[in-house]
N, C-alpha and C positions, 0 to 999 in steps of 0.2 A: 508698368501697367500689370495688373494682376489679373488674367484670362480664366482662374480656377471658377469655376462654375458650384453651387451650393446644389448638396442630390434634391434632385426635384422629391416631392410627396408621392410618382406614383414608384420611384426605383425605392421608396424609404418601403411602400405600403413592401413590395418585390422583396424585400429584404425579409421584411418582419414576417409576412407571410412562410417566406423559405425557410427559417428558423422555427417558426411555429410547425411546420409538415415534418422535418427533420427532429422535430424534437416528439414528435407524436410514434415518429418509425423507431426512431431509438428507445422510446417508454416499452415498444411494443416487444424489441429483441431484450429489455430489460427485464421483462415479464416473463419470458419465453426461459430464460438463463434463472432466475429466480425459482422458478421449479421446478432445478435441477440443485439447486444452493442445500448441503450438509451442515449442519452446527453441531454436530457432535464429531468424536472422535470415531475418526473412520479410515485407518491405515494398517500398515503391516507390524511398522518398527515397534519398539518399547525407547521409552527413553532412560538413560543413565542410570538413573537416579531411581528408578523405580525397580522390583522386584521380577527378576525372571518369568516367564510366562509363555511357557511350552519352549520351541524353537525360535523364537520371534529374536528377528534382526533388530541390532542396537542403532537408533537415531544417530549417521555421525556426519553427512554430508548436508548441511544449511545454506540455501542461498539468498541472493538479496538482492534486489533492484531498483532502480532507481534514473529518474531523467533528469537532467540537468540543461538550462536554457543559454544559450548563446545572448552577453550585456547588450550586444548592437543587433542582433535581429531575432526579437522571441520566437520566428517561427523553424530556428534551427534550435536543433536539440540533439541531446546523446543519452541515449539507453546503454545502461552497461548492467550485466549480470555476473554476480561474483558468485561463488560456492567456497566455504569456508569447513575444514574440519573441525566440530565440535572439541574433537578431543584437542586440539593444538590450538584452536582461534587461526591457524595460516590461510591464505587463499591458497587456494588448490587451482581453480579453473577461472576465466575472465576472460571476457570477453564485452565488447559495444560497437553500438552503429552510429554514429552518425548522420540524421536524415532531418528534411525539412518537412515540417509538417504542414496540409494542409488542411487538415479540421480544425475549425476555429476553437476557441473556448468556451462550454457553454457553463453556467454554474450546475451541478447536480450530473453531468455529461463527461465529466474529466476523462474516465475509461477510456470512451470512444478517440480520444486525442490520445491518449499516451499507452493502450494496452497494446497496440496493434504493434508497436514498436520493439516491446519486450515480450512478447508473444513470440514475438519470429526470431529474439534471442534462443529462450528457448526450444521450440522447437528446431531449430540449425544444432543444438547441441544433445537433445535426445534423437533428431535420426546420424546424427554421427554416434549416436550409442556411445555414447563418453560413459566411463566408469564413475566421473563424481557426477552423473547429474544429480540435481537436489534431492533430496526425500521428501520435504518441506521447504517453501519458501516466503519469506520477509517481504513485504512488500511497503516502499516508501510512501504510504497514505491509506486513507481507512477501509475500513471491511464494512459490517453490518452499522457503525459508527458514522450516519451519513448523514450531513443538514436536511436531507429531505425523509428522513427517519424510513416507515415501514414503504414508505413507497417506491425507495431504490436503494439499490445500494454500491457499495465504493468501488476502486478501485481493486483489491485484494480478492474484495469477491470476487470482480469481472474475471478477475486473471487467475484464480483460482478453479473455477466453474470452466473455463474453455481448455485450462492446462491440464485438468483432473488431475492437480495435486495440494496435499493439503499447504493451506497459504493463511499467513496473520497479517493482519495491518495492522503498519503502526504509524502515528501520526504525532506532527511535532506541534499544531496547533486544533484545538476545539474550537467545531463552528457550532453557533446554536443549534441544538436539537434536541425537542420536547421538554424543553423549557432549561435544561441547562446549557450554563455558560462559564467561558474557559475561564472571567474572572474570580466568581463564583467557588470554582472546581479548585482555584489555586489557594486559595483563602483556607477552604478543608485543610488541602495537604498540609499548608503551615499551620494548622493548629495542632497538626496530628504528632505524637512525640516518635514513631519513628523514620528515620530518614531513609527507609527504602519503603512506605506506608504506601497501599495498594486500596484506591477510594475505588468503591462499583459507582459505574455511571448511572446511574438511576434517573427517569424522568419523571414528570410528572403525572404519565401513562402508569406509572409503574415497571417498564420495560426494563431491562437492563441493556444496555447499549453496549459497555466495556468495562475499561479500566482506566482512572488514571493513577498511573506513577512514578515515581521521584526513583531514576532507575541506579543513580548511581549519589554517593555521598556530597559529592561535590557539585550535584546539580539543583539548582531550587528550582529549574523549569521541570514539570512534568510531561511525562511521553503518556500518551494515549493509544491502550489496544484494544483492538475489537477482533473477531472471527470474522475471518475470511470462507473459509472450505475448509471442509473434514476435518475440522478442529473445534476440541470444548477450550469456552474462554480461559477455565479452569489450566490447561495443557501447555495455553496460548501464552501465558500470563509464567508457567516455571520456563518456559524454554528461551521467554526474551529475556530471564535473568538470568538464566545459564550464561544469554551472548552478548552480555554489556557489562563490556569496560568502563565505556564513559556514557553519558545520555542517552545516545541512541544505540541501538542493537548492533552489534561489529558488524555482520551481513551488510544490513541498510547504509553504515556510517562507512565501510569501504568502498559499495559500489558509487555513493555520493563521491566520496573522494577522488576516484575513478575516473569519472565522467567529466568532473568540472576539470581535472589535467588533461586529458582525450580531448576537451575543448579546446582549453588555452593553447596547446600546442599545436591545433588545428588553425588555428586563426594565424 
């Protein structure tokens, strides 16, 4: 005999309501974080490859984040942040938590599920005043690049804007936004004759959103960047190909690798 009971109409109304209040409080702190949000270049370093300028310190310390989900219960996960030296590709510092989350999923909301987790990597390792913390960091999913376009934005931002450091996302899949779409986006690159070819994401606002690109020779799926914090797209766009070996940026494609062992050997 099957005793489970079907949620009545008023705990569904309880439901829908609660997600409606909770999604209005978060619009509100999204707003409030938004006009503090930088798109230009706005740090100390210089990077590599460009020409001296004054005393300014050279870009060498990148980090990268990234959460990874538990196959038998989505609502565990592992945060891990890795710092890579530019100049060698090696990790230098790494670290992850481990924790269960209880913010649900909302679509357009992802931040508030996943920043708070790597927020507090972060921070654990700049007040240990660690020598590599990042100068800039990589973030596994979008920045200004966001399905609900001018009215929110991603994850990179979120974690940029509360870390106050400059931060890129980069995203391995495009959700429709202001009329493009990742079928679409893919179709360009192959028609385009070079195989590291960099398409602007243009909408039909006319906005630019990002990039997309075919980051390494061997990949025909495209990586998608956008600005994050205190970074021009322009900036965003030489330093993820400084850090790709393969597809994704070394930063992003270590701490993913990271996290999903941190798992398996947790379980």
């Amino acid at each position: 005999m099957n005793d489970a009971k079907e949620p009545s109409s008023s705990n569904s109304n309880f439901s829908n309501e609660f997600q409606s209040s909770q999604q209005m409080d978060w619009l509100r702190v999204q707003d409030s974080l938004k006009g503090k949000l930088i798109t230009e270049d706005d740090f100390k370093w210089r990077l590599p490859t460009r020409e001296k300028e004054g005393s300014c310190e050279i870009l060498k310390y990148v980090g990268g984040v990234d959460l990874s989900f538990s196959k038998d219960d989505s609502s565990i996960a592992c945060g891990t942040l890795v710092v890579l030296d530019l100049t060698t590709h090696k990790v230098v510092y790494e670290d992850s938590s481990i924790v269960r989350l209880h913010i649900p999923y909302l679509p357009g909301f992802l931040a508030f599920r996943e920043a708070p987790v790597l927020l507090e990597l972060l921070d654990k390792m700049k007040n240990n005043a660690h020598c590599f913390y990042p100068q800039l960091l990589m973030v596994d999913g979008n920045g200004l690049l966001h399905p609900r376009g001018k009215f929110c934005f991603g994850l990179a931002c979120h974690i940029g804007v509360l870390a106050d450091l400059p931060t890129v996302g980069v995203g391995k899949n495009l959700h429709h936004v202001d009329g493009l779409t990742q079928s679409t986006v893919r179709e360009l690159l192959q028609a385009a004759d070079s195989p590291k070819h960099v398409l602007l994401l243009i909408g039909d606002s006319g906005c630019t959103w990002g990039v997309a690109m075919r980051s390494s020779e061997g990949s025909l799926k495209p990586i998608f960047i956008s600005v994050g914090h205190r970074i021009s797209l322009a900036t965003a766009i030489e330093i993820v190909r400084m850090t790709c070996r393969f597809r994704v940026p070394e930063p992003i494609r270590q701490a993913d690798i990271r996290s999903r062992e941190r798992l398996r050997n947790n379980q």
